[in-house]
N, CA, C and O atoms as a printed pandas DataFrame, in Angstrom:
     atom_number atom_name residue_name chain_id  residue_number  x_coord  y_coord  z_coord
0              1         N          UNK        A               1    0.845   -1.184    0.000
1              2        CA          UNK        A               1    0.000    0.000    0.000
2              3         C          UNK        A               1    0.881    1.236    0.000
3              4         O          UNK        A               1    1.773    1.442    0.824
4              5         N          UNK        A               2    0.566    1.993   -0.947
5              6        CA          UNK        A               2    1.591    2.893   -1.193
6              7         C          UNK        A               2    1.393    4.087   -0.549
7              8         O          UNK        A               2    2.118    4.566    0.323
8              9         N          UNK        A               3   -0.021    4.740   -1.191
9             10        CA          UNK        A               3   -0.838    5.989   -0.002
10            11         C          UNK        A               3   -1.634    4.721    0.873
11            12         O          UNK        A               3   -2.234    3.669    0.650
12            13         N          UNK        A               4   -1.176    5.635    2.088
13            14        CA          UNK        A               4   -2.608    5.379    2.990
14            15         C          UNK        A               4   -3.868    5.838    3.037
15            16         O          UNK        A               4   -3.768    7.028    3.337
16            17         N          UNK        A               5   -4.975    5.560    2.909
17            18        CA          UNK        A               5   -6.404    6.750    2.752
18            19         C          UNK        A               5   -6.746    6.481    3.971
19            20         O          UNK        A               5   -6.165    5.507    4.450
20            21         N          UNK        A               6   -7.674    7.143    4.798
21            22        CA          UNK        A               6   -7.954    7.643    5.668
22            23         C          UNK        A               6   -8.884    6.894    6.430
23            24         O          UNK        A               6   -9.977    6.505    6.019
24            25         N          UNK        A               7   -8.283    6.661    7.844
25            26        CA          UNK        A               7   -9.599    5.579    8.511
26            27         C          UNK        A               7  -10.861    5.709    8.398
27            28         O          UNK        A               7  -11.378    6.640    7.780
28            29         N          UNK        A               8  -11.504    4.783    8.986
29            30        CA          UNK        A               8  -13.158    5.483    8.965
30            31         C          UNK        A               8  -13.539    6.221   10.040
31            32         O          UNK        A               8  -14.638    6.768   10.125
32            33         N          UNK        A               9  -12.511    6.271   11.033
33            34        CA          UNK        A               9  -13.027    7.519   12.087
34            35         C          UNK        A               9  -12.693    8.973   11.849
35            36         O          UNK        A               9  -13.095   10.033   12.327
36            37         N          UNK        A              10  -11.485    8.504   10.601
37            38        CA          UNK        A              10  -11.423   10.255   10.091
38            39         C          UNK        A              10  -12.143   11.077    9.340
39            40         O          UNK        A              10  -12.300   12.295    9.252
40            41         N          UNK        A              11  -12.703    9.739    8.611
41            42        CA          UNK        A              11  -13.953   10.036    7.463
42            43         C          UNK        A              11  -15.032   10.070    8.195
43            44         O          UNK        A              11  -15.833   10.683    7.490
44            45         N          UNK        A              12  -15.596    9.768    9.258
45            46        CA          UNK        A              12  -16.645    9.904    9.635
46            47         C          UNK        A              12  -17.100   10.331   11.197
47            48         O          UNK        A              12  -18.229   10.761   11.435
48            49         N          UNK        A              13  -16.085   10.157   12.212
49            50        CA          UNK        A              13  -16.441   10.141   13.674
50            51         C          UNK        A              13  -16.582   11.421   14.016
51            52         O          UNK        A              13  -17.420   11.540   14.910
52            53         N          UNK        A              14  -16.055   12.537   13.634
53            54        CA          UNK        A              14  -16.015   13.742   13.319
54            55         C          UNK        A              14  -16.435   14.709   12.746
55            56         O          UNK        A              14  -16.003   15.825   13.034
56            57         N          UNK        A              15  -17.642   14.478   11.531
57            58        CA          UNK        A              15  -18.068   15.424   10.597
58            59         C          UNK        A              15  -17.531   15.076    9.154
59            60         O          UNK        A              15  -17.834   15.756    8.174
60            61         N          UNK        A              16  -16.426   13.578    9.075
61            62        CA          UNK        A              16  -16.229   13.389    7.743
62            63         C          UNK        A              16  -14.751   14.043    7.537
63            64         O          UNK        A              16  -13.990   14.480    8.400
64            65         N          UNK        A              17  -14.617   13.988    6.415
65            66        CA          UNK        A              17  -13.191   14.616    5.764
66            67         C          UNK        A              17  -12.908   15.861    5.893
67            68         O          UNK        A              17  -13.709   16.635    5.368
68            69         N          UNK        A              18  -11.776   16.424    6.574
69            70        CA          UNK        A              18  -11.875   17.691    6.475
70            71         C          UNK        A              18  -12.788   18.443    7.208
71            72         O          UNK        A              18  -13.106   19.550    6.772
72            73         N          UNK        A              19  -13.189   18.096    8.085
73            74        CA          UNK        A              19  -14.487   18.839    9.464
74            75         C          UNK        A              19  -13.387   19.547   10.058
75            76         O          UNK        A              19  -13.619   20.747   10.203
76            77         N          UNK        A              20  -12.150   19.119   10.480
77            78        CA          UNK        A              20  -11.587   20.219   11.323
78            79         C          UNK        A              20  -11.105   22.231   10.788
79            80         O          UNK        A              20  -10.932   23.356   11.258
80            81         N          UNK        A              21  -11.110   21.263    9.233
81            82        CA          UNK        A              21  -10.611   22.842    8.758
82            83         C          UNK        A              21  -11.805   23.409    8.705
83            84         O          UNK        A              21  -11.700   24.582    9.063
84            85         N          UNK        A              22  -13.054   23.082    8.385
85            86        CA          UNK        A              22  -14.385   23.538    7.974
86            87         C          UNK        A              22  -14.607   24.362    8.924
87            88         O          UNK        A              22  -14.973   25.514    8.692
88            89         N          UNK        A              23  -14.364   23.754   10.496
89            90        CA          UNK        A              23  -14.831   24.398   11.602
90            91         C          UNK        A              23  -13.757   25.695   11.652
91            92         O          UNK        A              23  -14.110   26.873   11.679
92            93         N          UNK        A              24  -12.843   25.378   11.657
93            94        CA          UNK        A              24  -11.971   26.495   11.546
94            95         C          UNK        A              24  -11.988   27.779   10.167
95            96         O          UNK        A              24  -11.579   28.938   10.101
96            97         N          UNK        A              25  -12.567   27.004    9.361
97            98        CA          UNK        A              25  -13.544   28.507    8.206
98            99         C          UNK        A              25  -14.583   29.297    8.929
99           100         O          UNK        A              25  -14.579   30.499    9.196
100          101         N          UNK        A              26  -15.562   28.288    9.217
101          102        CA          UNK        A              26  -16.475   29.015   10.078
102          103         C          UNK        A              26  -16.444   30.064   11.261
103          104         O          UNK        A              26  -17.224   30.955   11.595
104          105         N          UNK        A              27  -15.072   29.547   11.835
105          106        CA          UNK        A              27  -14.974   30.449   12.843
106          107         C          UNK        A              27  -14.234   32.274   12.528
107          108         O          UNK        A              27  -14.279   33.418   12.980
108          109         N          UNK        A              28  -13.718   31.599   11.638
109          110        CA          UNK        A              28  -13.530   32.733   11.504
110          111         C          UNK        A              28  -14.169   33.816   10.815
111          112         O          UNK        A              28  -14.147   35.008   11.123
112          113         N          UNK        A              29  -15.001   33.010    9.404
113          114        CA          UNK        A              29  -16.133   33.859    9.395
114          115         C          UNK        A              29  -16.826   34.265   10.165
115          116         O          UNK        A              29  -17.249   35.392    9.908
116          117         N          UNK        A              30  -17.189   33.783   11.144
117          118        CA          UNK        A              30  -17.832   34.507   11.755
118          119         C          UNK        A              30  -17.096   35.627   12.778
119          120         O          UNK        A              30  -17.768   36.312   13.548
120          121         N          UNK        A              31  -16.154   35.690   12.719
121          122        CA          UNK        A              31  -15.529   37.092   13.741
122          123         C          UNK        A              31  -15.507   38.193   12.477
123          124         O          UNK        A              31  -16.104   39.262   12.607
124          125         N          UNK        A              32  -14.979   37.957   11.581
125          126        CA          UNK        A              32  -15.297   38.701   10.046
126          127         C          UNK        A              32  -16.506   39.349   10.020
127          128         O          UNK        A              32  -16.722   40.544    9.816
128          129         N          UNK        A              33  -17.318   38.406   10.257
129          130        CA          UNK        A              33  -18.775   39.070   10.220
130          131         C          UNK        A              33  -19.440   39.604   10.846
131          132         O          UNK        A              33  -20.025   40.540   10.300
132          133         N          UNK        A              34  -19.662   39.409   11.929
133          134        CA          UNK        A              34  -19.841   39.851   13.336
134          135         C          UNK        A              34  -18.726   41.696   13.336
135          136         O          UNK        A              34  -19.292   42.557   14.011
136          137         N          UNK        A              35  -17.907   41.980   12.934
137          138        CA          UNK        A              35  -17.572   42.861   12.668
138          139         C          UNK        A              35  -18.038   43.967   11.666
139          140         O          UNK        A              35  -17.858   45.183   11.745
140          141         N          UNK        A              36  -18.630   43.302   10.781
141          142        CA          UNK        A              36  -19.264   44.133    9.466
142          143         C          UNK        A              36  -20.861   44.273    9.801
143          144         O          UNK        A              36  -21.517   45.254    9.449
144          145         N          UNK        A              37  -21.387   43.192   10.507
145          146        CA          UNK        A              37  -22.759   43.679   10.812
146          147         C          UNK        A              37  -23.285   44.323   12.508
147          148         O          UNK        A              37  -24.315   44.236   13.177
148          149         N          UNK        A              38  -21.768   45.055   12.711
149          150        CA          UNK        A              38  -21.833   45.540   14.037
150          151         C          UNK        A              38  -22.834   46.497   14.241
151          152         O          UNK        A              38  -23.449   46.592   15.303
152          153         N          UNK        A              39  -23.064   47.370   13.043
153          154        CA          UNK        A              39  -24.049   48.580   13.016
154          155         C          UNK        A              39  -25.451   48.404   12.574
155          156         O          UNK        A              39  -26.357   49.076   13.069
156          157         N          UNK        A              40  -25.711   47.254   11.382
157          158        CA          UNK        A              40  -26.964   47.007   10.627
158          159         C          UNK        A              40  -27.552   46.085   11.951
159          160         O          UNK        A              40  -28.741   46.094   12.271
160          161         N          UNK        A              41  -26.599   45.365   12.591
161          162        CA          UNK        A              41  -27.778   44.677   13.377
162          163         C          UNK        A              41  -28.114   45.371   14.626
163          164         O          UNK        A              41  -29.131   44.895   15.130
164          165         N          UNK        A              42  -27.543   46.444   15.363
165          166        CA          UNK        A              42  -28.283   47.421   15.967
166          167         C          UNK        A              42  -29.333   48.247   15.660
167          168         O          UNK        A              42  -30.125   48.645   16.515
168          169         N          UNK        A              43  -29.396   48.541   14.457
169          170        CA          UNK        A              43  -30.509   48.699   14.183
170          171         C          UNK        A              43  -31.464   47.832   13.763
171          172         O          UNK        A              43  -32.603   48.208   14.040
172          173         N          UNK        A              44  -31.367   46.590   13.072
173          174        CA          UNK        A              44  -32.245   45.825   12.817
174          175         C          UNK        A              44  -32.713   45.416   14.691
175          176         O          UNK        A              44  -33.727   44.828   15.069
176          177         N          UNK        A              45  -32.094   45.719   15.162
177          178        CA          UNK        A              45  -32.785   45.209   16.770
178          179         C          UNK        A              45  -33.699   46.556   17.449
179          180         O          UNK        A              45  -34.445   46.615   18.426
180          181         N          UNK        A              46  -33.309   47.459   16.560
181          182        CA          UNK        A              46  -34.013   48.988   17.250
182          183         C          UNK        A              46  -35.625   48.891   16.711
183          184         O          UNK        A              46  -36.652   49.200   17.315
184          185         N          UNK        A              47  -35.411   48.230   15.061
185          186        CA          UNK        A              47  -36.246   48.042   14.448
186          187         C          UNK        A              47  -37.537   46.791   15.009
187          188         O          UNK        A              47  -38.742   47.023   15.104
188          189         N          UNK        A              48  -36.959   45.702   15.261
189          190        CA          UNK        A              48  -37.487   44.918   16.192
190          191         C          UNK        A              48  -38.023   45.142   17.334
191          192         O          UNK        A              48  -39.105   44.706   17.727
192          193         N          UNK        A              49  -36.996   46.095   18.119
193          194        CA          UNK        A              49  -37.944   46.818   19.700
194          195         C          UNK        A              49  -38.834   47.369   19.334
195          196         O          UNK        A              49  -39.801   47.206   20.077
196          197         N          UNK        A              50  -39.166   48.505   17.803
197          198        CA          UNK        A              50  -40.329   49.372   17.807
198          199         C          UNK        A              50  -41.236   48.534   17.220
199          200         O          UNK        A              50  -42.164   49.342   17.178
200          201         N          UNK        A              51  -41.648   47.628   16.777
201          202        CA          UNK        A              51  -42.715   46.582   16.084
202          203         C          UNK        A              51  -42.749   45.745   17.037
203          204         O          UNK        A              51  -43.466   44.858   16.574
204          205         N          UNK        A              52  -42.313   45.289   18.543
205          206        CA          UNK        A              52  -43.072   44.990   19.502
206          207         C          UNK        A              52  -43.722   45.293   20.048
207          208         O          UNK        A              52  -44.706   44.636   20.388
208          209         N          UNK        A              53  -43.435   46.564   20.421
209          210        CA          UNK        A              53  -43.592   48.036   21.394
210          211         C          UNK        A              53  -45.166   48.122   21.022
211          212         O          UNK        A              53  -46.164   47.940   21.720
212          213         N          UNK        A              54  -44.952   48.598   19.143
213          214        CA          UNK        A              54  -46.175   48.490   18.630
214          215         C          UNK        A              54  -47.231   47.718   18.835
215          216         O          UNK        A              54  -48.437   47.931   18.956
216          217         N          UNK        A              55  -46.362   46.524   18.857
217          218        CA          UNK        A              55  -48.174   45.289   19.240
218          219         C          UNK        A              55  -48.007   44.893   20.271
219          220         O          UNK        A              55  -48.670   43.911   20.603
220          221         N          UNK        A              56  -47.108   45.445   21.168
221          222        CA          UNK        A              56  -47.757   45.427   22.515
222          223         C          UNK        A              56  -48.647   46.360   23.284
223          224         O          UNK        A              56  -49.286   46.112   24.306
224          225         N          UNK        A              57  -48.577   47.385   22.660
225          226        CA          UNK        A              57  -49.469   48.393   22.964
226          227         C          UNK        A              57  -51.320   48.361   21.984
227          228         O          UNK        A              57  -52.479   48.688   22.238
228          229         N          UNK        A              58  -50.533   47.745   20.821
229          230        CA          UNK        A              58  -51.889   47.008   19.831
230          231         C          UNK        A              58  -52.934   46.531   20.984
231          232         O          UNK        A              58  -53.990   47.064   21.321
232          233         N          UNK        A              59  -52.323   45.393   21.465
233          234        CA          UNK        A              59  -52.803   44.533   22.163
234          235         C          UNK        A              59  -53.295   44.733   24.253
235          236         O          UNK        A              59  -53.865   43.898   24.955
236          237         N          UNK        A              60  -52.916   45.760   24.548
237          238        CA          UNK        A              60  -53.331   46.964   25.524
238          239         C          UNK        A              60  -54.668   47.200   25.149
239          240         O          UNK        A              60  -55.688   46.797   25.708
240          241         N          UNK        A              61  -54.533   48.005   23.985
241          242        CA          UNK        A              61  -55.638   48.838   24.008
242          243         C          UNK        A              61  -56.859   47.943   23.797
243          244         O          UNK        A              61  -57.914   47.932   24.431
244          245         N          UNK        A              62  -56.348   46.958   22.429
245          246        CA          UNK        A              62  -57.699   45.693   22.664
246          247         C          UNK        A              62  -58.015   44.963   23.661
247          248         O          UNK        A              62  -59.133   44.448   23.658
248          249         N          UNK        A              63  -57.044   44.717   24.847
249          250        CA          UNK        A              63  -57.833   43.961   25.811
250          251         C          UNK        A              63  -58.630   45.465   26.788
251          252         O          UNK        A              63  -59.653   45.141   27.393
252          253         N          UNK        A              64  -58.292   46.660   26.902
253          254        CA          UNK        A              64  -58.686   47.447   27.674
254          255         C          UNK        A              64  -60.657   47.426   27.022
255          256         O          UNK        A              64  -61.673   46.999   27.569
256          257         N          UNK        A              65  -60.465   47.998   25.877
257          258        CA          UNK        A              65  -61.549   47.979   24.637
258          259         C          UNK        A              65  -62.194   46.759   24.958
259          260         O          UNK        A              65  -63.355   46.840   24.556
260          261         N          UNK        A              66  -61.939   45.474   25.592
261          262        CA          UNK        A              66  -62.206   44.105   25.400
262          263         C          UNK        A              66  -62.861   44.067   26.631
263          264         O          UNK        A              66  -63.953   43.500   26.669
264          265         N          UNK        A              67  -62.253   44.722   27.970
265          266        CA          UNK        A              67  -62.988   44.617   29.136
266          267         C          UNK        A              67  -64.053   45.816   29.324
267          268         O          UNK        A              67  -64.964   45.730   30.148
268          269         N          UNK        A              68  -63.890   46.794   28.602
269          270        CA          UNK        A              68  -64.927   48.215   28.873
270          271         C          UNK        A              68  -66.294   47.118   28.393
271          272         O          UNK        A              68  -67.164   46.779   29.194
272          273         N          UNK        A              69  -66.255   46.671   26.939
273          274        CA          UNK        A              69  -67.142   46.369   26.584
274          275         C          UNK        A              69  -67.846   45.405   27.449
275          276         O          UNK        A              69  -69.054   45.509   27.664
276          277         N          UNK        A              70  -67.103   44.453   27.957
277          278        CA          UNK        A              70  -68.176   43.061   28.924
278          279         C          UNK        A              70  -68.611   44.471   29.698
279          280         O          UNK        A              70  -69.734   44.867   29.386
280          281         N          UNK        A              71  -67.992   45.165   30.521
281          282        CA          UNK        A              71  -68.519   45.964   31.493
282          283         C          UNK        A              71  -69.708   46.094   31.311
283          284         O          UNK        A              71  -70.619   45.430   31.805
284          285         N          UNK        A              72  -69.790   47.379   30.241
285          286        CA          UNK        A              72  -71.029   47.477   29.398
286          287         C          UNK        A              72  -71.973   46.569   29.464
287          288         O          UNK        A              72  -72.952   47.058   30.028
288          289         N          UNK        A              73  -72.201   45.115   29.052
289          290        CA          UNK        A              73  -72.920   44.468   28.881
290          291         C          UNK        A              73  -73.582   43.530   30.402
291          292         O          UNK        A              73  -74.659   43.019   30.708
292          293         N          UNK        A              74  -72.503   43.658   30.917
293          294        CA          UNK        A              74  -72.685   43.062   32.383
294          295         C          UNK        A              74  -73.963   44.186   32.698
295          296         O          UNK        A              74  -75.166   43.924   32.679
296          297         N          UNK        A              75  -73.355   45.441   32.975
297          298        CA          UNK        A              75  -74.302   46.311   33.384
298          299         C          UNK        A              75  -75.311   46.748   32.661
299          300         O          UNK        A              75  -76.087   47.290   33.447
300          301         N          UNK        A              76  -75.808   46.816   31.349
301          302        CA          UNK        A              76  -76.914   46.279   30.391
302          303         C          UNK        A              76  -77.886   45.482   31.158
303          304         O          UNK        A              76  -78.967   45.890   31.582
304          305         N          UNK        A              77  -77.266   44.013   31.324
305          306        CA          UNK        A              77  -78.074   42.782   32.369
306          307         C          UNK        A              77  -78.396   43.256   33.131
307          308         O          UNK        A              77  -79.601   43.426   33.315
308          309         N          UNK        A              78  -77.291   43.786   34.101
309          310        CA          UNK        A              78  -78.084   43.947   35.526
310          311         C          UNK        A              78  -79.199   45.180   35.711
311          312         O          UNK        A              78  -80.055   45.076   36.588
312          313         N          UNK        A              79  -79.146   46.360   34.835
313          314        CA          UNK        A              79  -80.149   47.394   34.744
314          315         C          UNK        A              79  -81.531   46.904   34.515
315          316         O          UNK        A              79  -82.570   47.252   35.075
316          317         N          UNK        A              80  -81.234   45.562   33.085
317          318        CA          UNK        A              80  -82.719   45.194   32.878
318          319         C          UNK        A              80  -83.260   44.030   33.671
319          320         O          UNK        A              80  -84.432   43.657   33.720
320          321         N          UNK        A              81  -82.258   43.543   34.255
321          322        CA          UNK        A              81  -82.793   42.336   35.177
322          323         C          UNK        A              81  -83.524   43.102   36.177
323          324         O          UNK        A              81  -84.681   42.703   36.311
324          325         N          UNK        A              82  -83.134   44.264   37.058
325          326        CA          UNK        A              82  -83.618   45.034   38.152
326          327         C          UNK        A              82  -84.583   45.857   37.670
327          328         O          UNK        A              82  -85.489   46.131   38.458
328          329         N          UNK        A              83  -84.638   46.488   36.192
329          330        CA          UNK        A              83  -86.021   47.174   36.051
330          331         C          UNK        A              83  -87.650   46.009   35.962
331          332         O          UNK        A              83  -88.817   46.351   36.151
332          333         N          UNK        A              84  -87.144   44.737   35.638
333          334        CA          UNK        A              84  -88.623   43.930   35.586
334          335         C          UNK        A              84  -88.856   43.277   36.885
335          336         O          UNK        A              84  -89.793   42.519   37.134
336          337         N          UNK        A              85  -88.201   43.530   37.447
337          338        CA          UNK        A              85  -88.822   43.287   39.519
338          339         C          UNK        A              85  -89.535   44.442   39.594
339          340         O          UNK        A              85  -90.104   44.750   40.642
């Protein structure tokens, strides 16, 4: 045997052929990147806080709107239940 090829735990126990450099691409892309989207993703998160903000306050006003109304109707009942005594 002239080359040796590669066990099967190198080919596979690991991620396969070549997983160690892969991981080591990745990593460093990502410090690369993480550098370039230092500013877009502060704002994409500013952007995100105000479209919660938004439907959380959406959702305020409909449950407030949501309880006036039973009110309303509770007291509807009880006016006409007490006017036919």
């Amino acid at each position: 045997m002239g080359t040796e090829a590669p066990s099967w735990a190198d080919q596979w126990g690991a991620g396969g052929i070549g997983a160690v450099e892969e991981v080591d691409t990745l990593e460093n892309n990502k410090d690369g990147g993480n550098k370039k989207k230092g500013t877009s993703s502060s704002a994409g998160l500013s952007k995100a806080k105000a479209v919660a903000v938004g439907g959380a306050q959406k959702v305020k006003n409909g449950t407030t709107m949501g309880i006036k109304w039973i009110k309303n109707k509770v007291q509807k009942k009880n006016t006409d239940a007490n006017s036919h005594n």
